[in-house]
N, C-alpha and C positions, 0 to 999 in steps of 0.2 A: 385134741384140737386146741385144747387151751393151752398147752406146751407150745405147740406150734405156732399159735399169736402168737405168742409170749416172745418165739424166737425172732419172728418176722419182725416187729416192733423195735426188738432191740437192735438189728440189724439197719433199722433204721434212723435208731435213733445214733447208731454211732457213725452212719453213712452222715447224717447230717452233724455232729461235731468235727469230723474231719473234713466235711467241704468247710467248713468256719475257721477251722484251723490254716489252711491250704490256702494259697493267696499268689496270682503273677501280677511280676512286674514286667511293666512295658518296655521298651530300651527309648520311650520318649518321655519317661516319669523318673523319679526320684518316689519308692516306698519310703514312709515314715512308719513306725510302728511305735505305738502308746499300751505304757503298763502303767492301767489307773489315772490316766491325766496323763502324763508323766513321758517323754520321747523316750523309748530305752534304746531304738537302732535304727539307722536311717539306713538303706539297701539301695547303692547306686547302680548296681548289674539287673541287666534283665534276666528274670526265670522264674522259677516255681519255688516259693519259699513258707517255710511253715512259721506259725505261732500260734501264741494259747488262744484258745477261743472266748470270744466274750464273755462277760465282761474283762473276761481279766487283760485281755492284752485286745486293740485296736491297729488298723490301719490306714490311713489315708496317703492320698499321692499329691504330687509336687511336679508343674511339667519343668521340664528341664531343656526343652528347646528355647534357639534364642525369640523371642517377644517383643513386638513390637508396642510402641506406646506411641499416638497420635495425639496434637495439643486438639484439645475441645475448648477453649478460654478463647471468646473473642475482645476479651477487654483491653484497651490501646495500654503502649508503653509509651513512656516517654522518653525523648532522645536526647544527647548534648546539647541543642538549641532549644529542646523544650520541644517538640513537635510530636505529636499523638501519631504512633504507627501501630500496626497493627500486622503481626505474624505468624506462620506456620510453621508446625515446628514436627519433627517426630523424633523418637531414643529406639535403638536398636540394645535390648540388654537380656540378660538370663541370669536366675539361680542358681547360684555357683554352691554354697555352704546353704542346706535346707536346715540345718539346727539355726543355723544364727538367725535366718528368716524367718523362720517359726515363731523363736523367741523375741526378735527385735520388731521385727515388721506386721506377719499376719501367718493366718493358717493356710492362705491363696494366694493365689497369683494377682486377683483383681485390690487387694490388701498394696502390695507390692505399686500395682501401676499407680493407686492413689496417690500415696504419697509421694512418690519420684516424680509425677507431675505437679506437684506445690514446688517441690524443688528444682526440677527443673525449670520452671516458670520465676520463681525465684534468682536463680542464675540469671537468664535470659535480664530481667527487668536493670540485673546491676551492672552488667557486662552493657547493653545499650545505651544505660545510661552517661559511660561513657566516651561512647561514639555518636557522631551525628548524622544524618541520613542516606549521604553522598560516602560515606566510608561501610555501611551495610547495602550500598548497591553496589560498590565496586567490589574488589579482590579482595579487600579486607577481610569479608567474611568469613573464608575461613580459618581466619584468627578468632573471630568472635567465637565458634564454631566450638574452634580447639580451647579455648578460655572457658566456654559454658561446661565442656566436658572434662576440663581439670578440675571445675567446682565441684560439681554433682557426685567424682569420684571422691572426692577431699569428704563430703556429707556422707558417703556411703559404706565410706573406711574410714568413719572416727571410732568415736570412743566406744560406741557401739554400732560395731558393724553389722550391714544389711543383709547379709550374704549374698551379696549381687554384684555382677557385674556390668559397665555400660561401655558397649560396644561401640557405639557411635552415637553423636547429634549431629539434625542435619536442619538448616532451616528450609524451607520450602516455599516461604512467599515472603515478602514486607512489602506491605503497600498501609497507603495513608488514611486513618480514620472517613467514613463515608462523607462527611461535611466539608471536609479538608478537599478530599477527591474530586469533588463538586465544583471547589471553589479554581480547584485548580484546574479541572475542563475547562472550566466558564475562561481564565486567563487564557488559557490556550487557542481555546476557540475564536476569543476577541484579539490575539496575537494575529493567527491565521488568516483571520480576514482581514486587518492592516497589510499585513505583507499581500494580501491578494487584492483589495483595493489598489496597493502600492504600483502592484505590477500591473492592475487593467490603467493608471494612467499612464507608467511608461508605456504603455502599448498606444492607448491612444495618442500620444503626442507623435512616439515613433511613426506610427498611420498616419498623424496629417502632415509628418515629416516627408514621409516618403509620398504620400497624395501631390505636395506641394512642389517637390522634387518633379515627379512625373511630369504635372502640371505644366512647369516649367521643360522641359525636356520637349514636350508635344507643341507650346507653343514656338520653343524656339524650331523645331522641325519642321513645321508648318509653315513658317518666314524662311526658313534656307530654300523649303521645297517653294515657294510663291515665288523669292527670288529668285531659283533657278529658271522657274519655268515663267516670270516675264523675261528672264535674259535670252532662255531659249525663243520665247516665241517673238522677242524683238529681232532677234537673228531672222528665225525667219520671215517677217513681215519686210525686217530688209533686201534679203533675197529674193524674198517675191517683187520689192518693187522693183530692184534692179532688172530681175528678168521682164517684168510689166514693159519696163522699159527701153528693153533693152531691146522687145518684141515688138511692143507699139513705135518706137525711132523707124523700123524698118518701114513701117505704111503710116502715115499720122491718119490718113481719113478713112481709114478702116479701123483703128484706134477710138476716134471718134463717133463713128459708127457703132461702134462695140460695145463703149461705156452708153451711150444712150439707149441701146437696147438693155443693159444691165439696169438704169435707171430708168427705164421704165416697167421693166420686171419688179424691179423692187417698190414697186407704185400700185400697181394692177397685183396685189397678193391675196385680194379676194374679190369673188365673185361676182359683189354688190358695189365693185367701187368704177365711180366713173368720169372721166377727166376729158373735157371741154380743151381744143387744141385747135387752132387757129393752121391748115395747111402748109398756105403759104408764110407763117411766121416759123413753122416746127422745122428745127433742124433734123427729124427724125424724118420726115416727108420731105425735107428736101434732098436727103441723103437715098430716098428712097427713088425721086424723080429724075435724081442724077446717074444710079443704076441702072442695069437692064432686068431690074425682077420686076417682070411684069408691065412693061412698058412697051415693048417689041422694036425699041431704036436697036440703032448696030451696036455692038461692044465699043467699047472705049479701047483706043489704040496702047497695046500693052507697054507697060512701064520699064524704065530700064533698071532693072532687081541694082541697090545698092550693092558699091562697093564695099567686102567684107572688114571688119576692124581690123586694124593691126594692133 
């Protein structure tokens, strides 16, 4: 029995030095392998690879996909004019050389974004400084763009290199310190309402313009349309009296008869009115005693009808 521990044991004890030994690489890493401290072989292929089991020899990884790095610094720069702006920024880069990295930079990748963000940030502040605000909004930028990422390579391939390379820089926002932002609403907003006061009184004058306009329009309309229609209805007040005339010439004392009846219609228009008339003085009662209404004399010997006009 004790044999056979003995063998089970050892079997295990060598099953567990060669998992320690035995090590994959991912095809999204860079293996490093350490003898004592010391980097003895970097492994850029994915697969299954051996070394000494600890202590004597170590492994850690290194990612080697490309990395993005975001600016986390809200502190303003300064511009050509002196103007506090305030940018966003991000580096697209990767691990190219893990020895140089290791030894220059760090043992990580978070080693790596530290410092590439002072320097990048770095670039950025001398590159802005100078240009002024109106050339980082327009096309310019990406000259700035390509200037920040000549720098940052020029820092990363000196005299000791980072083992890194940077893919791109891009900026992402510039806008103006929050007090600045402020003050520049406030100017906008008091612009805005100038030009909008501006326009409510061209409107109103325009309005009492054209009110006045109308105004006029209606009352001159008013006077052509009055004066048409006294001229029309002098016309016809003429032609009425022509034909009055032209009616009453053919009888005068049926004429006269006529109008007196009309005058006294126009007398007698209400119920309550009442007029005191002397018989024999009223031409209306004598016009009446000289006809046969209501009298029973003979008719009056008929009249000889006027010769027509020529």
């Amino acid at each position: 029995m004790n044999r056979i521990g003995f063998i089970v044991s050892s079997a295990l004890v060598v099953l567990v030095v060669l998992s320690s030994m035995l090590f994959v690489v991912d095809q999204r890493q860079f293996g490093v392998v350490y003898a004592l401290g010391q980097i003895k072989e970097v492994i850029t292929e994915p697969g299954l690879n051996i070394k000494l089991p600890p202590p004597f020899q170590n492994v850690s990884y290194i990612d080697k996909r490309l990395l993005t790095l975001d600016s986390n610094d809200a502190e303003p720069l300064l511009t050509a004019e002196k103007q506090r702006v305030v940018i966003d920024w991000y580096v697209r880069w990767r691990i190219t050389q893990p020895t140089e990295y290791i030894r220059n930079v760090g043992l990580d990748e978070n080693a790596g974004a530290s410092q590439l963000s002072r320097v990048v940030r770095n670039a950025f502040q001398e590159e802005i400084n100078k240009r002024t605000v109106k050339e980082l909004l327009s096309l310019k930028r990406e000259a700035l763009m390509a200037d920040v990422k000549r720098e940052v390579l020029e820092k990363v391939r000196g005299a000791k290199p980072w083992g890194i390379d940077v893919i791109d820089v891009r900026v992402t926002r510039v806008d103006y310190v929050e007090a600045i932002t402020e003050s520049v609403y406030r100017r906008m907003e008091a612009e805005r309402r100038r030009v909008a006061n501006e326009l409510r009184s061209t409107g109103a004058a325009e309005g009492e313009k054209i009110r006045a306009d109308a105004d006029r329009q209606r009352e001159v309309t008013i006077a052509n349309a009055y004066r048409d229609a006294q001229k029309t209805k002098g016309e016809g007040d003429g032609e009425a009296a022509r034909i009055y005339g032209e009616a009453f010439g053919r009888d005068p004392q049926f004429a006269q008869f006529y109008r007196s009846l009309e005058a006294y219609k126009a007398s007698f228009n209400r119920k309550s009115d009442v007029l005191v008339l002397d018989p024999a003085q009223s031409d209306f009662f004598k016009a009446l005693r000289s006809s046969n209404v209501g009298g029973g004399a003979a008719p009056a010997a008929p009249r000889k009808a006027p010769e027509p006009r020529r």
